[in-house]
Kinemage of the C-alpha trace (Angstrom):
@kinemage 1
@onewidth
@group {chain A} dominant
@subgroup {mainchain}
@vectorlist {calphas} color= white
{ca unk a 1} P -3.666 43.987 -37.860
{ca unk a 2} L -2.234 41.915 -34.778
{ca unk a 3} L 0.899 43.056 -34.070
{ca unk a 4} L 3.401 42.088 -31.326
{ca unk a 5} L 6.387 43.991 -30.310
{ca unk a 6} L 9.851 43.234 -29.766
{ca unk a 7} L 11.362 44.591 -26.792
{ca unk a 8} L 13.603 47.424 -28.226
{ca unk a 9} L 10.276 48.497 -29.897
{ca unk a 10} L 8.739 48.954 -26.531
{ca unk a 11} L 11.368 50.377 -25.311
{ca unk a 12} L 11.800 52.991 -28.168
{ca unk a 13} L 7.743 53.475 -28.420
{ca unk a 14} L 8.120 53.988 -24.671
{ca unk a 15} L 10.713 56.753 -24.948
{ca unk a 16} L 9.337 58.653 -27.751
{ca unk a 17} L 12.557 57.455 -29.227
{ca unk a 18} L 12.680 59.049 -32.972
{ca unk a 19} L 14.116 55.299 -33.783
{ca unk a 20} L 10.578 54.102 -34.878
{ca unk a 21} L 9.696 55.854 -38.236
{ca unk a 22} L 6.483 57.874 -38.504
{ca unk a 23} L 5.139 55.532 -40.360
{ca unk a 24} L 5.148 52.464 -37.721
{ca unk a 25} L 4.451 54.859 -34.911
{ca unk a 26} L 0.882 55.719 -36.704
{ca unk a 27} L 0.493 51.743 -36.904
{ca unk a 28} L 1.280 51.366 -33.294
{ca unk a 29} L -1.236 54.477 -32.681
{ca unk a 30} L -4.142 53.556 -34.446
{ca unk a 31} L -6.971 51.267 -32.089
{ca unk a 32} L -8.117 49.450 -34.658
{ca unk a 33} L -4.755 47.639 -34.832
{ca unk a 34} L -4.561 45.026 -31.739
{ca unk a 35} L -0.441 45.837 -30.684
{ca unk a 36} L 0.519 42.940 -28.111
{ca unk a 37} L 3.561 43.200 -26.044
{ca unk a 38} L 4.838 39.807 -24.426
{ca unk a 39} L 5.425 39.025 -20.867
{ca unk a 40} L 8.933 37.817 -21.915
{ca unk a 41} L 9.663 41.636 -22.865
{ca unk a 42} L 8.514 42.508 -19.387
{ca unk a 43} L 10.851 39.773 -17.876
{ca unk a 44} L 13.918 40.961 -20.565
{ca unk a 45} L 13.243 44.296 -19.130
{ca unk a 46} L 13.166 43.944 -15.564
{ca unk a 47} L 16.612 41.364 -15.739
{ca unk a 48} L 18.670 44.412 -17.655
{ca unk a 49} L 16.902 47.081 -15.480
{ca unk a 50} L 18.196 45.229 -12.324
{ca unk a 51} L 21.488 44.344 -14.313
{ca unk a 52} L 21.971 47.782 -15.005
{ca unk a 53} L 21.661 47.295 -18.566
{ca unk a 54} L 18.471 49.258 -18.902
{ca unk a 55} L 17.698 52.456 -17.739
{ca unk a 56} L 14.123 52.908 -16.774
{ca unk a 57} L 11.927 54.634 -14.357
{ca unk a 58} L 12.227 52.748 -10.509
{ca unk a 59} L 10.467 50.268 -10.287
{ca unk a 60} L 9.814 48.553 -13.835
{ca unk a 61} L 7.146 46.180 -12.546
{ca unk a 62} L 5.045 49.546 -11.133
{ca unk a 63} L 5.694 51.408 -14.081
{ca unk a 64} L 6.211 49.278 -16.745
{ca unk a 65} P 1.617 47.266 -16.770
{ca unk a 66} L 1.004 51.451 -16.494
{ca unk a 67} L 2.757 52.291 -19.360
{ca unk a 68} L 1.372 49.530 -22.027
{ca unk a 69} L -2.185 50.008 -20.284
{ca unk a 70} L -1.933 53.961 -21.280
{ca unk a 71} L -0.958 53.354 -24.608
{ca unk a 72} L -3.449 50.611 -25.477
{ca unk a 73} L -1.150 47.572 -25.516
{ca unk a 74} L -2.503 43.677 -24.550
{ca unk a 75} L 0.108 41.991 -22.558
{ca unk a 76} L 0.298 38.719 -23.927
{ca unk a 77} L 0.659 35.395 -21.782
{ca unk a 78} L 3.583 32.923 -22.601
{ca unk a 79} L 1.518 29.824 -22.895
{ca unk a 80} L 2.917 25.640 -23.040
{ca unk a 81} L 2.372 25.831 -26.640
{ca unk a 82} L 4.420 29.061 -27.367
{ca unk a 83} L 7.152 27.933 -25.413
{ca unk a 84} L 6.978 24.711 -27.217
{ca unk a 85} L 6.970 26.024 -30.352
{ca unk a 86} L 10.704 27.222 -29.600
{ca unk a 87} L 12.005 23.778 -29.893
{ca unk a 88} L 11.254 23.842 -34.116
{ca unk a 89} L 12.826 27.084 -34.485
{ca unk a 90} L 16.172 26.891 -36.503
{ca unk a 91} L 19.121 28.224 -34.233
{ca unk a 92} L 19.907 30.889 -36.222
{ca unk a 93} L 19.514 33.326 -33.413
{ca unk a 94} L 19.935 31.815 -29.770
{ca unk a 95} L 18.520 35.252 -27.530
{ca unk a 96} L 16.252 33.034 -25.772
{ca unk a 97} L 14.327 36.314 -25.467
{ca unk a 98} L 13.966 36.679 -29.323
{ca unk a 99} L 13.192 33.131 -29.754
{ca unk a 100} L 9.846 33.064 -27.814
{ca unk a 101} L 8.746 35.644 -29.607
{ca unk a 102} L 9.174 34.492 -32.662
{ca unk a 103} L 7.663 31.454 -31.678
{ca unk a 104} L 4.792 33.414 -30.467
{ca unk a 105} L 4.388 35.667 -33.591
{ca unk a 106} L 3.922 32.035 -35.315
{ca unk a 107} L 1.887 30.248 -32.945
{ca unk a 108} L -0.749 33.631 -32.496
{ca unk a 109} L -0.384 34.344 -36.053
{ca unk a 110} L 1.084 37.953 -35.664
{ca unk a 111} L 3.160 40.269 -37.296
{ca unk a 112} L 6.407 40.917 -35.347
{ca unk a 113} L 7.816 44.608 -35.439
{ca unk a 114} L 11.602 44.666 -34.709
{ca unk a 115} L 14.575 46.321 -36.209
{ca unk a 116} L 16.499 42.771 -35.836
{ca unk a 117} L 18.122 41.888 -38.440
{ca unk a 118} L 18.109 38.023 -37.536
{ca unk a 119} L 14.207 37.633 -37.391
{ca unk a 120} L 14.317 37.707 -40.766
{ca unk a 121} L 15.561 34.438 -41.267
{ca unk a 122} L 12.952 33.302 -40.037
{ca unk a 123} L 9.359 31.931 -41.332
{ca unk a 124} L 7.481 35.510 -39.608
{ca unk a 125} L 5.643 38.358 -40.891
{ca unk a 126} L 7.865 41.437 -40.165
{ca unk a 127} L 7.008 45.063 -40.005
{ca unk a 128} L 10.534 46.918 -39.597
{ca unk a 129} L 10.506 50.015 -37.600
């Protein structure tokens, strides 16, 4: 499976956070799944760290490539064509975050794991957490 993660994902995965069921976590675990976490979620991150808005460890952009590296996570680039594809999205949802990665889930062909309710409206595979 190709999965890519919304940010609150990483951030639960991340924390150990009991918010992502057993069953996703062993998903998320197993290597012969390919789990992808955006560079958008590393620049939604490190806006709210500095905002205040997120607590993480100092430093997010020492700690943060660390992190996915350890737990076997592909950081994937935000190409032309991803950012692109936001323009045919329907504006049900305007997080400009949320919207690239949708757009990306579409575009790479991957399964999106999120506990937002508004992805749903969308034309994406969804794995809930």
């Amino acid at each position: 499976m190709r999965l890519l993660l919304d940010t609150h994902v990483v951030i639960w995965f991340l924390a150990s956070s009991a918010r992502i069921n057993a069953d996703v976590r062993t998903i998320l675990v197993d290597r012969r799944n390919a789990v992808f976490v955006s560079v958008v979620t590393g620049w939604e991150m490190a806006i709210k760290s500095a905002l205040g808005q997120l607590q993480t460890p100092p430093d997010v952009r020492l700690w943060l490539p660390g992190e996915l590296e350890a737990s076997g996570f592909v950081v994937l680039p935000i190409s032309l064509q991803h950012a692109l594809a936001v323009e045919t999205l329907p504006l049900h949802h305007r997080d400009p975050f949320d919207r690239l990665l949708i757009a990306q889930a579409r575009v790479e062909d991957m399964m999106l794991v999120t506990a937002d309710q508004w992805f749903s409206q969308y034309d994406v595979r969804l794995l809930r957490v």
